[in-house]
C-alpha positions in Angstrom: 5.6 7.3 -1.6 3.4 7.6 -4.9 1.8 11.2 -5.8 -1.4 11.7 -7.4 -1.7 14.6 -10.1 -5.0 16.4 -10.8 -5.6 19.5 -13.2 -3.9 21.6 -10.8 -2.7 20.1 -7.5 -0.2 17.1 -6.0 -1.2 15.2 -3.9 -0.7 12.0 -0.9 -2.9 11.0 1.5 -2.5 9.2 3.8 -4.5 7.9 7.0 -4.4 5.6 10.0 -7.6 3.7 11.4 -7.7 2.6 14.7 -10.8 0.0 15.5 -11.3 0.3 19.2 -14.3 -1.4 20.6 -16.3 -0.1 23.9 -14.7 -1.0 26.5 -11.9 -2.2 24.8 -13.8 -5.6 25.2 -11.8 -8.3 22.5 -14.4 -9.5 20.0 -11.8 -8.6 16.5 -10.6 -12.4 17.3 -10.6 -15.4 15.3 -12.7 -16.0 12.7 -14.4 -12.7 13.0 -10.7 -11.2 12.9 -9.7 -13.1 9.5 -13.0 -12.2 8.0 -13.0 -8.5 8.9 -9.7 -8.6 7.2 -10.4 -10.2 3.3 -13.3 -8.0 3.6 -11.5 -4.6 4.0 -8.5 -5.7 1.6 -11.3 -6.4 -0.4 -12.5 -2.5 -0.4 -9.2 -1.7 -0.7 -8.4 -3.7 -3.8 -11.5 -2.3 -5.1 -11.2 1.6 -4.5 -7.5 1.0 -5.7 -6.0 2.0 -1.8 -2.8 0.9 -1.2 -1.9 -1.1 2.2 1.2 -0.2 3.7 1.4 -1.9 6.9 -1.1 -4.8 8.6 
């Protein structure tokens, strides 16, 4: 677990996304699925967010 400092606080956050379509219909699959992925670890990478798990 890695803190962040600021003037005066401490800080770790933390959150969980969940993608759920309507109707829980499949369409994260495949290509669609790989590309969604290098996209947001792209973001990531760029705002400096860590990955823990997926």
């Amino acid at each position: 677990m890695e803190y962040r400092y600021g003037s005066h606080t401490v800080f770790n956050l933390e959150y969980h996304f969940v993608w759920v379509t309507k109707y829980r219909y499949k369409v994260l699959t495949g290509d669609v699925a790989l590309r969604l992925r290098e996209l947001v670890r792209q973001t990531c990478e760029a705002f400096e967010i860590q990955i823990i798990k997926g």
